[in-house]
C-alpha positions in Angstrom: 12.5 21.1 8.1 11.1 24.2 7.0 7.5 25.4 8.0 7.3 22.3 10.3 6.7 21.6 14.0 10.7 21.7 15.5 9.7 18.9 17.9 10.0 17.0 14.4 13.7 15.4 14.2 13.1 14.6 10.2 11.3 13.4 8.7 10.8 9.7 9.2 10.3 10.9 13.1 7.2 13.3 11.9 5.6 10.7 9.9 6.2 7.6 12.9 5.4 10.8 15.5 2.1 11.9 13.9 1.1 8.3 13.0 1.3 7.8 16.9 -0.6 10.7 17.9 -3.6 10.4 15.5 -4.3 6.9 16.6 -2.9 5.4 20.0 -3.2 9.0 21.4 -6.4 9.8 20.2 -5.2 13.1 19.0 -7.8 12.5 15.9 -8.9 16.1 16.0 -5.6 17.0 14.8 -5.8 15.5 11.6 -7.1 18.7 10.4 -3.8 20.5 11.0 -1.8 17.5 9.9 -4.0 16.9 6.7 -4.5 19.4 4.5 -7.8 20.8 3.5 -8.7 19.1 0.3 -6.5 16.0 0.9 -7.1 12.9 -1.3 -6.6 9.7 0.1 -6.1 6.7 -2.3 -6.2 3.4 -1.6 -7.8 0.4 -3.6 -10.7 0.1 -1.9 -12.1 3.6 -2.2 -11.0 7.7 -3.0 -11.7 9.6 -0.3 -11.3 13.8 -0.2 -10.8 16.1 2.4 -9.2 15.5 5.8 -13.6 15.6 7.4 -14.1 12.3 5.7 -10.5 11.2 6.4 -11.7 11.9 10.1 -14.7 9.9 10.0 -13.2 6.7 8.2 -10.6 7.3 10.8 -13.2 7.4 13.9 -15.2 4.6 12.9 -12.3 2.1 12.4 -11.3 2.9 16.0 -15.1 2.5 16.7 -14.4 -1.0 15.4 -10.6 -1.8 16.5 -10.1 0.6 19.7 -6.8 -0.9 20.8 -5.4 -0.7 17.6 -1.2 0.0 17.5 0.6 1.2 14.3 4.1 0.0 14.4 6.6 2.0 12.0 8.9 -0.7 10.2 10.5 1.8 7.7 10.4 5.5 6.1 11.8 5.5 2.7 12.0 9.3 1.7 12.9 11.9 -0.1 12.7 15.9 -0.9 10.5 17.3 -3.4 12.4 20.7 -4.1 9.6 21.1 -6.6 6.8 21.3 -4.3 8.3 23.5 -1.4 7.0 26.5 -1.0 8.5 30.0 0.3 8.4 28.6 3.9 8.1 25.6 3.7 10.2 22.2 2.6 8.5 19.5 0.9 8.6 15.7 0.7 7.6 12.4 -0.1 7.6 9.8 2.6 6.8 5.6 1.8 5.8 4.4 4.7 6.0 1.2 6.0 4.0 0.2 9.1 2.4 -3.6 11.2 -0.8 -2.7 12.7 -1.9 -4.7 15.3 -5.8 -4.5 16.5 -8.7 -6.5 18.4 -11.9 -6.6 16.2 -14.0 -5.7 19.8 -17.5 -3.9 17.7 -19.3 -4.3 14.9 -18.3 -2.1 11.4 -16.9 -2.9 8.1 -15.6 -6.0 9.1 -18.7 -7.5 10.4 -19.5 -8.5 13.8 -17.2 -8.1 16.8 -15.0 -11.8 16.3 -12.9 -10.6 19.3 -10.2 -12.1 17.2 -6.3 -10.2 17.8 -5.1 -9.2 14.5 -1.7 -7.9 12.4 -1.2 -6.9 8.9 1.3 -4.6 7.0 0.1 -1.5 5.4 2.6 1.2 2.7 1.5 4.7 3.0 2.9 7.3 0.2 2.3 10.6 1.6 3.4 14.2 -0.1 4.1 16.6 2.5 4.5 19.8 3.0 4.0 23.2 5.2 3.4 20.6 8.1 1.0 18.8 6.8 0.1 15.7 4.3 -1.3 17.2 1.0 -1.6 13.8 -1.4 -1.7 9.9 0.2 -1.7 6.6 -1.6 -1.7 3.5 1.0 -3.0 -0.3 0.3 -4.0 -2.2 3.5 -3.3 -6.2 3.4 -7.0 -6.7 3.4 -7.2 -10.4 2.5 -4.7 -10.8 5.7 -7.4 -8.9 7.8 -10.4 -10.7 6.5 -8.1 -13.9 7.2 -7.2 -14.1 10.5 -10.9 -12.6 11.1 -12.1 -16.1 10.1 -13.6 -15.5 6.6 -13.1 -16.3 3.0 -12.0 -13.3 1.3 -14.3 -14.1 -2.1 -17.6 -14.6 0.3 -16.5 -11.7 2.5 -15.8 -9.4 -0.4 -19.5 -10.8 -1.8 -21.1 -9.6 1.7 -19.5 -6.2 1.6 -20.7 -5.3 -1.4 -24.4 -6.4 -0.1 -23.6 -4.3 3.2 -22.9 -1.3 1.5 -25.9 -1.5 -0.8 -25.9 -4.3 -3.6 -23.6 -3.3 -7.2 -25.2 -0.1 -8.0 -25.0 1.6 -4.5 -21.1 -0.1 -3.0 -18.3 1.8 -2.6 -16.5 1.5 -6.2 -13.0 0.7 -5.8 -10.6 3.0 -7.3 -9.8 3.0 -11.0 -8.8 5.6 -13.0 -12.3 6.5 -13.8 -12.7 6.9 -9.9 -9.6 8.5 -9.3 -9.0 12.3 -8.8 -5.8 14.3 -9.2 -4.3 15.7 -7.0 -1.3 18.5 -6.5 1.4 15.9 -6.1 2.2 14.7 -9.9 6.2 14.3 -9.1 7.9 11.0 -10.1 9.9 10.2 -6.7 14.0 10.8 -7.3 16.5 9.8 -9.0 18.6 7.3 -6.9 20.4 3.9 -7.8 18.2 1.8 -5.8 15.4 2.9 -6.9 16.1 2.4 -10.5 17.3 -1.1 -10.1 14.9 -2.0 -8.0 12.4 -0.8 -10.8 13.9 -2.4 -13.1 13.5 -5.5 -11.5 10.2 -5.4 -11.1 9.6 -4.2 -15.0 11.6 -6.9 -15.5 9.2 -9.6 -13.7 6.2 -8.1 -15.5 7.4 -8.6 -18.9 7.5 -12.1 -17.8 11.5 -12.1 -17.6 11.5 -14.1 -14.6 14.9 -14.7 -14.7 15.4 -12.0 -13.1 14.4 -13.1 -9.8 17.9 -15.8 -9.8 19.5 -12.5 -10.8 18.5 -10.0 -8.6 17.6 -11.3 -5.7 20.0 -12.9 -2.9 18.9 -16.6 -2.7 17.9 -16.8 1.3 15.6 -13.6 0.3 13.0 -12.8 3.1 9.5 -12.0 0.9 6.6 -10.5 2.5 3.5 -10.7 0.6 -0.4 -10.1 0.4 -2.5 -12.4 2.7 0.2 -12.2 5.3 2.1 -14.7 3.8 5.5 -14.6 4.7 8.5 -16.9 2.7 12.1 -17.4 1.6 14.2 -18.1 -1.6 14.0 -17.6 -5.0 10.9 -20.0 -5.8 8.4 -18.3 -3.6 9.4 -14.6 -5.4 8.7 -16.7 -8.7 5.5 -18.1 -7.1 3.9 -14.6 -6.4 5.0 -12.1 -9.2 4.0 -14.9 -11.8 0.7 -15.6 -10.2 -0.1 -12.0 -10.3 0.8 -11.5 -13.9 -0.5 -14.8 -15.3 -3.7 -13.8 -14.1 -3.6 -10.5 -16.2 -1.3 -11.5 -18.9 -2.2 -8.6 -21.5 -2.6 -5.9 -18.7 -0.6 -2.6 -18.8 2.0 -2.1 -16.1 3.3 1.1 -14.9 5.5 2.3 -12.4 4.1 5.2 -11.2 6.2 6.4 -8.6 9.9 5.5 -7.2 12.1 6.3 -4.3 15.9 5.3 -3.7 17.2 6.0 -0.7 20.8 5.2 1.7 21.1 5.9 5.2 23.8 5.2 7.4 23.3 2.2 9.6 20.6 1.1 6.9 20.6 -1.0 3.9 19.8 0.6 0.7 16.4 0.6 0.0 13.6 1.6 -2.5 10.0 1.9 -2.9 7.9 1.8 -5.8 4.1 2.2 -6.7 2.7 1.2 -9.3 -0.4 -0.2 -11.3 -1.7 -2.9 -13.0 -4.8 -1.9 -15.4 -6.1 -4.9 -17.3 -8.5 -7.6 -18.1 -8.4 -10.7 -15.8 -8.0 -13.0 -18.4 -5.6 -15.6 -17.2 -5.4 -18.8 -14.8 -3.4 -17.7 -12.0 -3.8 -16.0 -8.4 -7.4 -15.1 -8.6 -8.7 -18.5 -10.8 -10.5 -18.7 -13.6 -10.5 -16.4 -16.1 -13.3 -13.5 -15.8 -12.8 -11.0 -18.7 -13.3 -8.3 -15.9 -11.4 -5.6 -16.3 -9.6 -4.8 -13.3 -7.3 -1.6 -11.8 -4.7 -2.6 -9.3 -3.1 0.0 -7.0 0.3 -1.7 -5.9 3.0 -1.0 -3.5 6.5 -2.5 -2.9 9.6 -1.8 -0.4 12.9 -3.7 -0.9 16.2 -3.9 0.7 19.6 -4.5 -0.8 22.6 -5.9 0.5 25.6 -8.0 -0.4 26.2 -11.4 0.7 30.1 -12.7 0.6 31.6 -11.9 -2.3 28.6 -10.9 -4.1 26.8 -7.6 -6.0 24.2 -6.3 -3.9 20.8 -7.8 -4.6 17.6 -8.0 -3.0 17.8 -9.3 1.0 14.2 -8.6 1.8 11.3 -7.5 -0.2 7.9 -5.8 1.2 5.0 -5.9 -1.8 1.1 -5.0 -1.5 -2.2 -5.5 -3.4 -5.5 -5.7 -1.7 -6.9 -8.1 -2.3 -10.9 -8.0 -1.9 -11.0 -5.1 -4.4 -9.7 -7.3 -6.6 -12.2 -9.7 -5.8 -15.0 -6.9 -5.6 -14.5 -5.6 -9.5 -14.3 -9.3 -10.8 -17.5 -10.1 -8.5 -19.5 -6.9 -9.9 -18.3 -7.5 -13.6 -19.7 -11.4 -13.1 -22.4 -10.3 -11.4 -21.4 -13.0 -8.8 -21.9 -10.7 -5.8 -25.4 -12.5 -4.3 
């Protein structure tokens, strides 16, 4: 790993290594070696530029949750020949990660609950010189706000009166919002990935067939809200909840990464995005009109099972939830 620190085996030991240091050793002060200057973090909930502000949003949610763990589950990664540079190597890391947490002070969340907490977050990061240049993540929000005690619609509500009522809160991120940034690469090109892609293009074109098909019957799903199921009909439940309730939106896969490791299964991640209006019955109720941006994030893995083509053994898939909730609530002017 070229133009990286040599205590680094690869990379799925940087990104688990320097996820450890930043926040169960405190090391926070590092981040501006470890995040470039200029860095843009996307997640749902907000844009946020430059590794100062990445600092602060990362000092006041340890303000809030100082015991909090970060447990790597899975790197799926890959090269980026495109973005090395003359001495350094570059890549594209999906990370998978459980963070575990006591909500001990007051902060975003509201009032201490002392309540013990866990929830999945997928990180994309685009590295390179030793450093994170370009990050996509989405948080399992509504799973925090859960097991916090709250509703997620009346929680989202408060938040956006917290941060200052509909012309002053912290717009979630939609295109409008967004800001480019140097990584613009696609991923690679790997079997997995593809089929996992096509899958889920599949599944959004409402060919829900596709789940019988593709994915092993005694599946293990992992889904927004913590919820966590088996088989064929939950898979069904989720994907057609989430398109019903933007039947005309426009899907995209905006990034995808195959990978096969020995001693692993196959595996792939995918972002993508949903950009529509909310105008069907399904996971988030009745129909708003409000148009809505979804940032989402998915890791599968494939095996076979007896005599069977590999399909889909287990299947890791984010959306946050409350800024879903927060652009129908400002668009319905339901946020008082």
């Amino acid at each position: 790993m070229r133009g990286f620190d040599p205590k680094w085996r690869d990379m799925p030991d940087y990104i688990i290594g320097i996820t450890k240091e930043i926040w169960e050793d405190r090391k926070i002060g590092s981040l501006r070696d470890l995040y470039a200057d200029g860095l843009i973090v996307r997640s749902p909930a907000s844009v946020v530029v430059d590794n100062s502000n990445v600092i602060a949003a990362t000092m006041a949610t340890l303000a809030e949750f100082p015991d909090r763990e970060l447990l790597g589950e899975d790197v799926i990664w890959c090269d980026d020949p495109a973005g090395a540079t003359a001495t350094s190597d570059a890549y594209l890391s999906s990370h998978r990660l459980i963070c575990t947490a006591t909500h001990s002070h007051a902060g975003m969340y509201g009032p201490p609950t002392g309540r013990k907490i866990a929830y999945r977050i997928l990180a994309d990061c685009a590295i390179r010189d030793g450093a994170v240049y370009d990050e996509w993540l989405v948080r399992d929000q509504s799973a925090i706000v859960q097991q916090l005690g709250f509703d997620v619609v009346e929680w989202t509500r408060d938040l956006i009166a917290r941060e200052g009522g509909p012309t002053a809160c912290v717009p979630p991120m939609t295109p409008a919002s967004d800001v480019a940034g140097p990584y613009d690469r696609k991923g690679n090109d790997n079997v997995w990935g593809e089929r996992y892609a096509a899958t889920i293009n599949a599944l959004m074109a409402a060919e829900l067939d596709a789940i019988p098909r593709d994915y092993d019957r005694a599946c293990a799903l992992h889904y927004p809200s913590g919820q966590n199921g088996q088989g064929w009909a939950e898979a069904d439940a989720f994907w057609i909840g989430l398109r019903a309730a933007f039947p005309t939106a426009t899907f995209k896969i905006e990034h995808i990464v195959g990978r096969d490791d020995p001693l692993m299964p196959p595996r792939a991640a995918l972002r993508w995005s949903l950009h529509g209006k909310h105008s069907g019955w399904g996971r988030f109720g009745t129909p708003t009109g409000a148009e809505v941006y979804i940032m989402g994030m998915c890791h599968a893995e494939f095996g076979p099972f007896g005599a069977g083509d590999p399909t889909i053994r287990r299947e890791y898939a984010l959306i946050d939830e409350t800024a879903i909730w927060k652009q129908i609530l400002l668009h319905t002017g339901q946020h008082t």
